[in-house]
N, C-alpha and C positions, 0 to 999 in steps of 0.2 A: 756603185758608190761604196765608200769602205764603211766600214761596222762604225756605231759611234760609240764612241769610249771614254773614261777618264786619262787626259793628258797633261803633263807635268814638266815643267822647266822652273830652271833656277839660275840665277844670275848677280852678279857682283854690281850693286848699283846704291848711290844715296847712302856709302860710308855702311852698306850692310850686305846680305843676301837677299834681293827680290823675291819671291817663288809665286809661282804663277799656276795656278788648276782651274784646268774647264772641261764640264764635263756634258754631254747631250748632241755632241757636233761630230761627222765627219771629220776623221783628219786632212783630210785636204782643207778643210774650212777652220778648223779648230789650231793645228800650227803656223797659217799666217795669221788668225788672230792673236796669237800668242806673242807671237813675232812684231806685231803693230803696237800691244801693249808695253812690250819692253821699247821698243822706240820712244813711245810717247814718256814712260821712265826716265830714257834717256834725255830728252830733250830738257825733261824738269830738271835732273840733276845739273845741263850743263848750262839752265840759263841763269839757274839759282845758285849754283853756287859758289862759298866765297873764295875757296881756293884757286878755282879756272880764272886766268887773268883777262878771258875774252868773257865770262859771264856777264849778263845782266849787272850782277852787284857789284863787278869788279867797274863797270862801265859808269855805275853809278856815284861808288868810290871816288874814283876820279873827276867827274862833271858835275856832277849834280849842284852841286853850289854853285859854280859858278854860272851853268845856263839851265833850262831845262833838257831833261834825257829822253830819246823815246825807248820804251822797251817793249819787250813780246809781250800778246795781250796776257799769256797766260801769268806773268809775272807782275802785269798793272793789277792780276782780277785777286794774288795772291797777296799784294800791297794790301789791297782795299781790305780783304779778308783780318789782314793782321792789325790796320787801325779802328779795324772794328772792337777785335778784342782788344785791344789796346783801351780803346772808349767804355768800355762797358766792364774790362776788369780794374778799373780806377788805376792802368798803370802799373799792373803785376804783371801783366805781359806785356813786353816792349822787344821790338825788332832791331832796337838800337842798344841790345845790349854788346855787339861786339865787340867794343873798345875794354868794356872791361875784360871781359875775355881774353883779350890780345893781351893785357896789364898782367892780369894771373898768368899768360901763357899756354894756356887753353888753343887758341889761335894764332897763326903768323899774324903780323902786320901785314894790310894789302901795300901790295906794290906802287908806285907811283899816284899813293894819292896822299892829299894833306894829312893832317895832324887831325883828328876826331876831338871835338872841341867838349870837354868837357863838360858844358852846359845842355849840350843838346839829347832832347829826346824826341820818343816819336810824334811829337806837334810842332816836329820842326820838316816831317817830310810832306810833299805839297800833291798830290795828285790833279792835277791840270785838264787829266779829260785830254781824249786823242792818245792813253796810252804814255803820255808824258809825264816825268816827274821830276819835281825840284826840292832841294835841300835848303831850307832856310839859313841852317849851321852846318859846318863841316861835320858829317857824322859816319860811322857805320855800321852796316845792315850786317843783319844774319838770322835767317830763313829758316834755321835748320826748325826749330820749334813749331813749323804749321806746312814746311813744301813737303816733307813725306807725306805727309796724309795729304796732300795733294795731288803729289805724285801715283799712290793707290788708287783714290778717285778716279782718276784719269785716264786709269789704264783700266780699273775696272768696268765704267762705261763703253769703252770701247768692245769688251768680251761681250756686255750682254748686249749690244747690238746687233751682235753675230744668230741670237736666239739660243746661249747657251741654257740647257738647264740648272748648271750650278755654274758655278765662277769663282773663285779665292784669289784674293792678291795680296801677300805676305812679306812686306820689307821691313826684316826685322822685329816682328810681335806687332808690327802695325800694321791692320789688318781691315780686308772689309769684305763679302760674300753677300751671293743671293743663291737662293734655292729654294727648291719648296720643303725640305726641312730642315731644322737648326742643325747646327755642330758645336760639339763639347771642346770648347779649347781652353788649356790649360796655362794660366796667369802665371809666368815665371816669376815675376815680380816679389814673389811669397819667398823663394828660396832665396832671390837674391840679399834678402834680408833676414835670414836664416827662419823662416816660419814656412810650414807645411803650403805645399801646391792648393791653388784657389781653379777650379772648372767653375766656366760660363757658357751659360747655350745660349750661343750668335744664331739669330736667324737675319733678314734680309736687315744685318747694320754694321756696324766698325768697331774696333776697339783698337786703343792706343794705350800702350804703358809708356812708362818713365822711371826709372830708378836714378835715385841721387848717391852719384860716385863720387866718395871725395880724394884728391890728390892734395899731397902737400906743396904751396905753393915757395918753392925756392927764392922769392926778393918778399914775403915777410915772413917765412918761416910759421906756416900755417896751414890748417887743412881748407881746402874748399872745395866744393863742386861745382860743377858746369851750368847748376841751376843757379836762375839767378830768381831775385822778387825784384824786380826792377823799381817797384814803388821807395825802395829803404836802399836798394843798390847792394842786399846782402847775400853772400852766397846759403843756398837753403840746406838744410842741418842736413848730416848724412842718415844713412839706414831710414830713410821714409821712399815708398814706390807708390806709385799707381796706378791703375787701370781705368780706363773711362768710356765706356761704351755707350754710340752716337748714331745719328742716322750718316753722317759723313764721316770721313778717314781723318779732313781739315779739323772738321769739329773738334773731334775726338784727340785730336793730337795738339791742338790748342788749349782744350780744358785740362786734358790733363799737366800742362805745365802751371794753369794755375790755379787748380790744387794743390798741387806742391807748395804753391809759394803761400797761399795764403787760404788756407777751408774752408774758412765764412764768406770770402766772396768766392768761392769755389761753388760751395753750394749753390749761391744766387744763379751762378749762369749756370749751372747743371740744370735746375729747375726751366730757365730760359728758355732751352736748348731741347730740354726734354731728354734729360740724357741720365746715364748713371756712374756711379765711380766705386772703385774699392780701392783705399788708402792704405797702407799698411804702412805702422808707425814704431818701427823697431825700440827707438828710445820712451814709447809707452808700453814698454812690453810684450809687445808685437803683433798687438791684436789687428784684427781685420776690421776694419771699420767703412762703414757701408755711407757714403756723405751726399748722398742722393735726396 
């Protein structure tokens, strides 16, 4: 049987670089699981997302208002996930922000589907059970905010099925491991806002950043970012990032969008969740603030 060792792959997936380490297994055992992880990667990225015109969301796009859709379960389990926080962050995080997105130019327009009605948010999407879902109002979806941290999940379960002793799955700073001892990983999120590197010791949980980038939006001649607080419809100030470390990749990649948008119910669901955040607030100086 071959030696077991730390083995390493990296791949272009979910708009970033996946990287993928396991460590305790046989290679013969340790590269198909490797191999199965980025599948399952893959499958998240194509049924989620909004660019693929055969995705899940492009399908939804199109029908959903008018009949009910069925989709992959893993995309009903990721809906459910998202009107959850949706419920519970009064609304700072909403799946239906991509119409304004598309208005800033953030996003194409999807193809072949109606007009996104401007009244509709997400208590207009219906989950029917059976995996089905309907649109009360013409609207559109966008995932990007909670399927990576799904997509990590997903593949990370799979590694430790295998019996690895350690396991990392890293798409883009969104991250999640187990092993029997922690690792020092270091928070980009500081530099990207011009403040000194922040180290966190991960042990068996996830952390997810966000940095708010702003571009100038060419039809009103104005800066915005990608973040939105869906409660007020406003894009979120630039130079603020943050880290938020969860026992899931979803979690973690959920809370941290709303923290961003909004800190005092940031905190409520952090506490929720059992989880923790480091905010870094450049236009306060740029201190590290700890909102846990």
């Amino acid at each position: 049987m071959n030696a077991k060792r730390s083995i390493r792959r990296s791949r272009p997936w979910l708009g970033t670089f996946v990287d993928i380490r396991v460590e305790g297994l046989a290679d013969d055992v340790a590269i198909p699981a490797i191999e199965a992880a980025f599948a399952e990667v893959a499958a998240v990225h194509r049924l989620m997302s909004f660019h693929e015109t055969s995705s899940d969301l492009s399908r939804l796009h199109r029908d959903a208002v008018r009949k009910p859709v069925t989709v992959d379960a893993r995309t009903y389990e990721v809906l459910q996930a998202a009107l959850r926080f949706a419920v519970e962050s009064q609304g700072c995080f909403d799946p239906t922000i991509a119409a304004r997105l598309v208005e800033w130019k953030r996003l194409p327009r999807p193809l072949d589907a109606a007009s996104a009605d401007p009244l509709a948010n997400w208590r207009d999407i219906e989950l029917l059970g059976d995996a089905r879902v309907r649109f009360k109002r013409a609207l559109w979806l966008d995932l990007g905010g909670i399927a990576k941290g799904y997509a990590v999940d997903r593949a990370l379960a799979l590694l430790q099925a295998t019996g690895a002793s350690t396991a990392c799955v890293n798409a883009g700073g969104d991250l999640r491991r187990f092993g029997a001892a922690s690792e020092r990983i270091e928070l980009r999120l500081s530099a990207a806002v011009g403040q000194a590197a922040a180290v966190v010791e991960l042990g068996d949980a996830a952390l997810a950043s966000s940095v708010v980038d702003a571009q100038r939006d060419d039809v009103a001649q104005r800066m915005r970012s990608t973040h939105i607080n869906a409660r007020d419809g406003r894009s979120v100030r630039a130079r603020r990032a943050v880290s938020v470390v969860a026992e899931s990749c979803l979690v973690a990649d959920a809370l941290s969008k709303v923290v961003l948008a909004d800190a005092r119910i940031g905190k409520r669901m952090l506490r929720r969740y059992a989880a923790s955040a480091f905010l870094v607030d450049g236009a306060r100086g740029g201190r590290l603030l700890d909102v846990a």
